[in-house]
C-alpha positions in Angstrom: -2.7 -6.9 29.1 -4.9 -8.3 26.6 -5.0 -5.1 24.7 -1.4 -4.9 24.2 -0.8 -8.3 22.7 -4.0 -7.9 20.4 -2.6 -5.0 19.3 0.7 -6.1 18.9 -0.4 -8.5 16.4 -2.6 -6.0 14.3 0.4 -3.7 14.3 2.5 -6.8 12.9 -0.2 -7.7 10.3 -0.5 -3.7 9.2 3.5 -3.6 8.9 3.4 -6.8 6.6 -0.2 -5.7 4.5 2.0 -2.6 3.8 5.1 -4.2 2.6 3.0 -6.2 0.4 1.1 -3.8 -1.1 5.0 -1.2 -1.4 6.3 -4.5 -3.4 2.8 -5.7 -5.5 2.5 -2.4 -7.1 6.7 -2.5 -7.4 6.2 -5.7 -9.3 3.5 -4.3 -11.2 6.5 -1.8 -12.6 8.2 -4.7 -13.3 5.8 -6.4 -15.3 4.6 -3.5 -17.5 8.4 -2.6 -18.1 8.7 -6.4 -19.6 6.4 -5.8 -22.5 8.5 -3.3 -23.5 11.1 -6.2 -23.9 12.1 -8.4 -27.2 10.9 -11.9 -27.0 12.4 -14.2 -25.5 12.8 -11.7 -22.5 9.1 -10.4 -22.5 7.8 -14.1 -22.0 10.3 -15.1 -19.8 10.4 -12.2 -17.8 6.6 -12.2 -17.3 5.9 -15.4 -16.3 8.3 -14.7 -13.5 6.3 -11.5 -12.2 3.0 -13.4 -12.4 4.6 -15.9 -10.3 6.2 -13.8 -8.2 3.0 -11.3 -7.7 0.2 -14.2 -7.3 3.0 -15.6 -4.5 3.3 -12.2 -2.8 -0.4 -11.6 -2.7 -2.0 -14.5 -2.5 0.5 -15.7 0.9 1.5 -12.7 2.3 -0.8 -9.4 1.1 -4.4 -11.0 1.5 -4.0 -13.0 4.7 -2.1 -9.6 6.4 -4.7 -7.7 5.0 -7.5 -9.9 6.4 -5.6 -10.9 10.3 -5.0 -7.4 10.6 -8.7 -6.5 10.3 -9.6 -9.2 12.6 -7.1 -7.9 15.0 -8.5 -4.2 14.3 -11.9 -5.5 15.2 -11.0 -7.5 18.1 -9.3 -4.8 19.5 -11.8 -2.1 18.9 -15.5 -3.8 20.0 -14.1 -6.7 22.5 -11.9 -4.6 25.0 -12.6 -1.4 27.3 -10.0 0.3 25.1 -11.2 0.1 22.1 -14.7 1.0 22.8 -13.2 4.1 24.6 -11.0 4.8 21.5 -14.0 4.8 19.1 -16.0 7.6 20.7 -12.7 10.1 19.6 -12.7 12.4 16.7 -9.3 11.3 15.3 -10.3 7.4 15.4 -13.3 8.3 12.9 -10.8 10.0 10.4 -8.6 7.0 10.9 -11.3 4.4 10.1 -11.8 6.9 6.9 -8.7 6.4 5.8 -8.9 2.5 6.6 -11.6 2.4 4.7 -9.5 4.3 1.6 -6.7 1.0 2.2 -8.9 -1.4 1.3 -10.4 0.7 -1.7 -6.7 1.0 -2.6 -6.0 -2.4 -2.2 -9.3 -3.8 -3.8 -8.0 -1.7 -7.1 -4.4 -3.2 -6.5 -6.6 -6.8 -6.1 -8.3 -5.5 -9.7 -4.7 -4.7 -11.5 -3.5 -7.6 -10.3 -6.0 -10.0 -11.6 -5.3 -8.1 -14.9 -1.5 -8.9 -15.1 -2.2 -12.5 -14.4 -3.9 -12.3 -17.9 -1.7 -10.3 -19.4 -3.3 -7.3 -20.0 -1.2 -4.2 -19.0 -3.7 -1.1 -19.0 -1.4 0.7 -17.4 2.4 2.5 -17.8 5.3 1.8 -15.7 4.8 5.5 -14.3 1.4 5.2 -13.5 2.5 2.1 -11.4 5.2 4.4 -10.0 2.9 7.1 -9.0 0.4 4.3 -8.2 2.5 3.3 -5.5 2.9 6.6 -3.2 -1.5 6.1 -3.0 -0.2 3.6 -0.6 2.6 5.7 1.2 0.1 8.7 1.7 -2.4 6.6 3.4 0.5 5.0 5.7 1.6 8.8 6.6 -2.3 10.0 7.4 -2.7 6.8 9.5 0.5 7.2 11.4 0.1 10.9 12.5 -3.3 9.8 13.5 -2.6 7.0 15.8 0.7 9.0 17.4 -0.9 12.4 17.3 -4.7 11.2 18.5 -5.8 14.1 17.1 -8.2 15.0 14.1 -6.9 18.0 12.4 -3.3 18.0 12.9 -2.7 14.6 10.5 -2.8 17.0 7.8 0.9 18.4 7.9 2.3 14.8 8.1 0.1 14.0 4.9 0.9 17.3 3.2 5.1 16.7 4.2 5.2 13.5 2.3 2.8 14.7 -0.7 5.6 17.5 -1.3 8.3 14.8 -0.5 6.6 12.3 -3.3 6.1 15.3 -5.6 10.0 15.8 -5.3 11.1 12.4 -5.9 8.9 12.0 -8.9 10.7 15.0 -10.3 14.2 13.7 -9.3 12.9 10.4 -11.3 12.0 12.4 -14.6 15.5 14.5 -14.4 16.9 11.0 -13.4 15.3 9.4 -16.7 16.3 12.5 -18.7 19.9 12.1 -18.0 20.2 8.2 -18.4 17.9 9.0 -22.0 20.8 11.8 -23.2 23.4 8.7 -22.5 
């Protein structure tokens, strides 16, 4: 019984770690599309997104990030079902791509102190592309945990690779057509 509500609670934490990094990187859009803006705008509309993104990260990204690791933990050294869990194939790929999250979000972390300064380094479409890093690591984890199995991950994660490569190509014929107007 344990178990379930431990894991209940790192499944709630992953959910909201994800949402925040889906909207930091959405705000990071945001915020490099501003510079592009005349003044007033630009200042205006970039102190709002360093607000905004400090808020979102600071109160809902890091601490999700950080209770559902301790949950992760918990659940995977302190009960019978964890330890059993850690001895499988599929749970060592899954800890690899864990391990990917928190590179991904330690370079989100990196960007965002960045934009609190100021200094956009990078394009609105890098942010955009940026952003499906997240999405692909969500999809490998997923098929993991329902799947439990090591090899067969790889047509989830190859489905939504194609799916992102087609709705990056729907944005640039999207941005094509709103440019001809």
């Amino acid at each position: 019984m344990e178990y379930n509500y431990i894991k209940a609670l790192h499944l709630i934490f992953v959910i909201t770690w994800f949402a925040g990094l889906f909207y930091i990187v959405r705000l990071f859009v945001y915020h490099a599309e501003a510079k592009q803006k005349p003044q007033p705008d630009q200042d205006i509309l970039t102190k709002q997104y360093q607000l905004m993104q400090y808020r979102l990260w600071y109160i809902i990204t890091w601490p999700s990030a950080v209770l559902a690791s301790i949950f992760a933990y918990w659940m995977l050294f302190f009960t019978e079902s964890g330890k059993f869990w850690l001895t499988q194939p599929w749970m060592h790929v899954k800890l690899a791509f864990v391990l990917l999250l928190y590179i991904y979000h330690g370079k989100c972390h990196q960007i965002f102190k960045q934009l609190q300064k100021n200094e956009v380094k990078h394009s609105s479409n890098f942010f955009r592309i940026w952003n499906e890093g997240a999405t692909l690591i969500l999809f490998a984890i997923v098929f993991l945990v329902i799947l439990k199995n090591a090899l067969n991950w790889i047509y989830g994660v190859i489905g939504i690779f194609v799916f992102s490569i087609l709705i990056m190509l729907g944005f640039k014929l999207y941005k094509r057509i709103r440019e001809k107007k």
